[in-house]
PASELO-152111 format. One record per atom (N, C-alpha, C): residue in one letter; z, y, x. Coordinates in steps of 0.05 Angstrom, whole numbers, padded with zeros to 5 digits, always signed. Atoms other than C-alpha are relative to their C-alpha. Layout:
! PASELO-152111
AZYX ...
This chain:
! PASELO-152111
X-00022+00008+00017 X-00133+01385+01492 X+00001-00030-00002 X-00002+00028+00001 X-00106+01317+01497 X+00012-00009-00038 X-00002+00011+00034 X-00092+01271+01429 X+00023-00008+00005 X-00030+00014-00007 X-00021+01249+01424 X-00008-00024-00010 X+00000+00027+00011 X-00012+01176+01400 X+00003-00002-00025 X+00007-00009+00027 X+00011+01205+01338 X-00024+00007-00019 X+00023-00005+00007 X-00050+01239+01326 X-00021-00019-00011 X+00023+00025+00001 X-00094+01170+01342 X+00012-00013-00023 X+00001+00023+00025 X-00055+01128+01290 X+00007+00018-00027 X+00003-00017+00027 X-00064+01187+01234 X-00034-00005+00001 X+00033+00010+00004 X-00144+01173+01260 X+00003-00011-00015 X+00002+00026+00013 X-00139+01111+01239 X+00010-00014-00020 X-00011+00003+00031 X-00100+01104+01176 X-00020+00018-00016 X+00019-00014+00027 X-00149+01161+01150 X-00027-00016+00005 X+00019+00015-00007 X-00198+01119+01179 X-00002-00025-00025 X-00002+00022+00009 X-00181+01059+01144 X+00006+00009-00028 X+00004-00008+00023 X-00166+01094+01087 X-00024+00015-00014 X+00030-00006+00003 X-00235+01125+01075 X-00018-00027-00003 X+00014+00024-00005 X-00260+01049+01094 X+00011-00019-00032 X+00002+00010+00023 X-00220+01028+01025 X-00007+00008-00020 X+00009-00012+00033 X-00253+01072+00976 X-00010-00026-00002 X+00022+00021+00007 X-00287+01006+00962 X+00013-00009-00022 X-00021+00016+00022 X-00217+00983+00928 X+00004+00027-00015 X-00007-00021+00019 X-00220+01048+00887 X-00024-00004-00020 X+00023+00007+00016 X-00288+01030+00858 X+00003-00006-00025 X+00003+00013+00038 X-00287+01020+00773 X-00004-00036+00001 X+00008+00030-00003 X-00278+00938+00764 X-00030+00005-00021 X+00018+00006+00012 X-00340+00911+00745 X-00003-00013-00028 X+00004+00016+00022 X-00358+00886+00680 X-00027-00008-00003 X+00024+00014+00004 X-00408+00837+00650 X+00000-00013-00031 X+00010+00015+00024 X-00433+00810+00590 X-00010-00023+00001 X+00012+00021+00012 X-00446+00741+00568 X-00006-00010-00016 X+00020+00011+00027 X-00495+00721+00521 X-00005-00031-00004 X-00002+00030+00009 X-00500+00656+00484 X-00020-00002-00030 X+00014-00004+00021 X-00556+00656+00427 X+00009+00022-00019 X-00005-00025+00008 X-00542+00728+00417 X+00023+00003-00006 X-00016-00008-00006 X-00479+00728+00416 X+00020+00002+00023 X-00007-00006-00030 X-00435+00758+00474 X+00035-00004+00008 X-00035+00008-00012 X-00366+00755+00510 X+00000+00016+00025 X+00004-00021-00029 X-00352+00808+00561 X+00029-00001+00022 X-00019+00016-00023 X-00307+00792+00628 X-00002+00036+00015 X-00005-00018-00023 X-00286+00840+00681 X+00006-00026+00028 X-00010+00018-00027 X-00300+00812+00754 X+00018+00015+00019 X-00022-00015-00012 X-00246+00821+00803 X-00012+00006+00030 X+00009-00020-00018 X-00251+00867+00867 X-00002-00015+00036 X-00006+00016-00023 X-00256+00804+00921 X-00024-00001+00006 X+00031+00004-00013 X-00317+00784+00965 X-00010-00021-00009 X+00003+00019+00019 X-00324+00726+00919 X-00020+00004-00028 X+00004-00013+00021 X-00334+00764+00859 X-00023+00024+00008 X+00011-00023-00017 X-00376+00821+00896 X-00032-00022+00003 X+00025+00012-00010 X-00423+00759+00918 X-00018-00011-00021 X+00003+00008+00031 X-00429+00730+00844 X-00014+00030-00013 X+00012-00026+00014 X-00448+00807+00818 X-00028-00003+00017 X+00019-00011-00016 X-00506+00810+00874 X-00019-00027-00019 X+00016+00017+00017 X-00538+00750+00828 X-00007+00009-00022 X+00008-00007+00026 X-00539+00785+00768 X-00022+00014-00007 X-00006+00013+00020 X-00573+00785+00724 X-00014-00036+00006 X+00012+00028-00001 X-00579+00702+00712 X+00007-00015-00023 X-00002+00011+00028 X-00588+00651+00662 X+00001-00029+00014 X-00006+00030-00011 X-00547+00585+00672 X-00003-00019-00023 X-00009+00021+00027 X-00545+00517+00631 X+00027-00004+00010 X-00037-00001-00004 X-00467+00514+00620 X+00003-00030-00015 X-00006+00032+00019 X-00444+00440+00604 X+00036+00000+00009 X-00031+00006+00004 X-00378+00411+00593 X+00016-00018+00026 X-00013+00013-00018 X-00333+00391+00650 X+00033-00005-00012 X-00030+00009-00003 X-00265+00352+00631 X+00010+00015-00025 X-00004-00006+00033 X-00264+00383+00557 X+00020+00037+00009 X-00008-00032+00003 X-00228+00452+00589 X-00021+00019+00018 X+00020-00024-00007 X-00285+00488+00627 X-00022-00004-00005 X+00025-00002+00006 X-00355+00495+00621 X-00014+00007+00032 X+00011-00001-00035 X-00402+00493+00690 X-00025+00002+00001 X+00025-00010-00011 X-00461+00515+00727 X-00004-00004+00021 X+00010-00008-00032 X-00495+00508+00788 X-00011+00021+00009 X+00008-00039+00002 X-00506+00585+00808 X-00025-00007+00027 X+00009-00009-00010 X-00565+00594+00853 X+00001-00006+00034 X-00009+00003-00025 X-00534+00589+00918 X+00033+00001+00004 X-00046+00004+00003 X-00454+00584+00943 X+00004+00025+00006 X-00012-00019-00007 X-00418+00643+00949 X+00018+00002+00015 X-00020-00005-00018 X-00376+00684+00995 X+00027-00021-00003 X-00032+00010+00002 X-00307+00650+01014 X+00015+00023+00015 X-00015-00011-00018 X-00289+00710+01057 X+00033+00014-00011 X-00029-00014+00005 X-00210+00726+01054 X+00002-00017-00027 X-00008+00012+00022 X-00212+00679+00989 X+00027-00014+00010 X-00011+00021+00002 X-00158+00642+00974 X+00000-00033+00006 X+00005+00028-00005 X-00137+00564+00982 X-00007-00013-00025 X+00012+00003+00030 X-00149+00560+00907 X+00021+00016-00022 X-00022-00012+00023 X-00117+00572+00841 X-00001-00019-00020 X+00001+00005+00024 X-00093+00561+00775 X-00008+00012-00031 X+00020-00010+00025 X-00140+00580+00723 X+00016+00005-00022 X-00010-00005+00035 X-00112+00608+00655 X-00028+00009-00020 X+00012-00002+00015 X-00150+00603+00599 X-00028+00027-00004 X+00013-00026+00006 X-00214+00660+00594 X-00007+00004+00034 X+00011-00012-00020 X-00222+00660+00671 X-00026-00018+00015 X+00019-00001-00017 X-00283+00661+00713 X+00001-00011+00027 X-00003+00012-00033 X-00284+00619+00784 X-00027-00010+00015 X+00020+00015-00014 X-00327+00592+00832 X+00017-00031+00014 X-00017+00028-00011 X-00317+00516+00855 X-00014+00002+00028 X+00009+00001-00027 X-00339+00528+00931 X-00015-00027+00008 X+00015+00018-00013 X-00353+00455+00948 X-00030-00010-00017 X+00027+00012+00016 X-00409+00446+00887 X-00007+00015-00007 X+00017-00036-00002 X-00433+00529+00889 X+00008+00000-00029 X+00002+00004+00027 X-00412+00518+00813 X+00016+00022-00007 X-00023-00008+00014 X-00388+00567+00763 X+00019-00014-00020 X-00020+00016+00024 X-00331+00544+00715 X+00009+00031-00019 X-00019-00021+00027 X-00315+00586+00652 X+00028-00016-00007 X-00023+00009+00010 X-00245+00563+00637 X+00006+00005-00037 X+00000-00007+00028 X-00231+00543+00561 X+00034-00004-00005 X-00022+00003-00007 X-00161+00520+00586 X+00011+00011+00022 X-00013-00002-00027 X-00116+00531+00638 X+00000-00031+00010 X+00002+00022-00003 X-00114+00479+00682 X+00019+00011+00029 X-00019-00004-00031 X-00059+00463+00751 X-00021+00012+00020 X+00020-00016-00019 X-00082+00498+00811 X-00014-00025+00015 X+00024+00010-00011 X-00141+00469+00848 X-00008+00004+00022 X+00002-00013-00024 X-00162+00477+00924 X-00035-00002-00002 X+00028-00004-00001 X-00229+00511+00936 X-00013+00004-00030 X+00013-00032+00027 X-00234+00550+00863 X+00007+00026+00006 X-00003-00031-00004 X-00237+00617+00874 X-00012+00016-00023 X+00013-00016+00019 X-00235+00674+00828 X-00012+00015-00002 X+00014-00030+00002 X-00284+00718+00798 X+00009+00020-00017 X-00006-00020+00021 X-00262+00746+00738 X+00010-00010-00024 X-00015-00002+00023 X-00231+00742+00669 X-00011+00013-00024 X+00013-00001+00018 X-00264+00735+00605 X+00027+00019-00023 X-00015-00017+00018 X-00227+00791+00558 X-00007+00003-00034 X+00006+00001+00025 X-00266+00788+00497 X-00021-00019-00008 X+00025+00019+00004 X-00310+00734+00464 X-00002-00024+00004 X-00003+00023-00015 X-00283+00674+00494 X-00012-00027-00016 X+00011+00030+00025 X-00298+00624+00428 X-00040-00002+00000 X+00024-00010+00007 X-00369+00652+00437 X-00004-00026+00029 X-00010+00021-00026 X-00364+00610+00511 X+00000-00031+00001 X-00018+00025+00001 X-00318+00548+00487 X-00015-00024-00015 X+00015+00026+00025 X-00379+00520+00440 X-00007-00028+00022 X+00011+00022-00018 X-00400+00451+00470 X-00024+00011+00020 X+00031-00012-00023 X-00457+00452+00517 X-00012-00031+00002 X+00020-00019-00018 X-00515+00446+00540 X+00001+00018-00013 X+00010-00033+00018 X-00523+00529+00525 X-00012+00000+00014 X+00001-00019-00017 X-00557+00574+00553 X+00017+00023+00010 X-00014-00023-00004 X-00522+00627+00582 X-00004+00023+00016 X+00015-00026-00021 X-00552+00696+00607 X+00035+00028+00002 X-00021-00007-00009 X-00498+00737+00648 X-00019+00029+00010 X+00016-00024-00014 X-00515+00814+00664 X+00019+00023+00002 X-00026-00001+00000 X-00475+00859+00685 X-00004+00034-00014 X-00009-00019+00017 X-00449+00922+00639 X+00001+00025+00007 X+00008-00018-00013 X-00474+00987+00658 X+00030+00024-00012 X-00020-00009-00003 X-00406+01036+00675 X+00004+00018-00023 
């Protein structure tokens, strides 16, 4: 029995659709602690954000960059795969700055930027975040 052509590109859409359960996966969540008190984010479903979870759990010093974010040097740089050319941050979100491996908590929005890429979006707790710095800050991530 031969395969029609039809057949092959029903393979391969169920193919490829089996290959994105990955984008069906529950977003991740995380907690951030700041002398016991916390602020909890959902990271988003990119290879960015995916590469940032594989760190967790970690404890950064967060200092003040430019009076609207807060920053870190994470460990090592993360994925850029399929990222974006950058963005514009709104207030509560989570990024990576690619050329200095740094995270930025956003306390502002700020114009878009080339080479921030997003992780995620602080939803609750954000003033807990926005205090000056040096903090500490232990990030872990939120069991489903």
């Amino acid at each position: 029995m031969h395969s029609s052509p039809r057949r092959g590109a029903l393979a391969v859409l169920l193919a490829l659709a089996a290959g994105g359960a990955r984008a069906q996966e529950p977003p991740m969540k995380i907690r951030l602690t700041v002398d016991g008190q916390s602020a909890t984010a959902t990271l988003y479903g990119n290879a960015t954000a995916r590469d940032f979870a594989a760190l967790l759990p970690l404890t950064l010093t967060m200092e003040d960059y430019a009076a609207i974010e807060r920053v870190s040097r994470l460990p090592r740089r993360l994925s850029t795969q399929g990222a974006p050319e950058g963005m514009a941050p709104v207030a509560g979100e989570l990024a990576h700055y690619a050329p200095w491996g740094n995270l930025a908590i956003f306390i502002q929005g700020r114009p878009w930027s080339r080479s921030l890429l997003p992780l995620g979006r602080v939803h609750e707790g954000l003033p807990v975040l926005a205090r000056p710095g040096p903090y500490q800050l232990h990030i872990e991530r939120i069991a489903p």
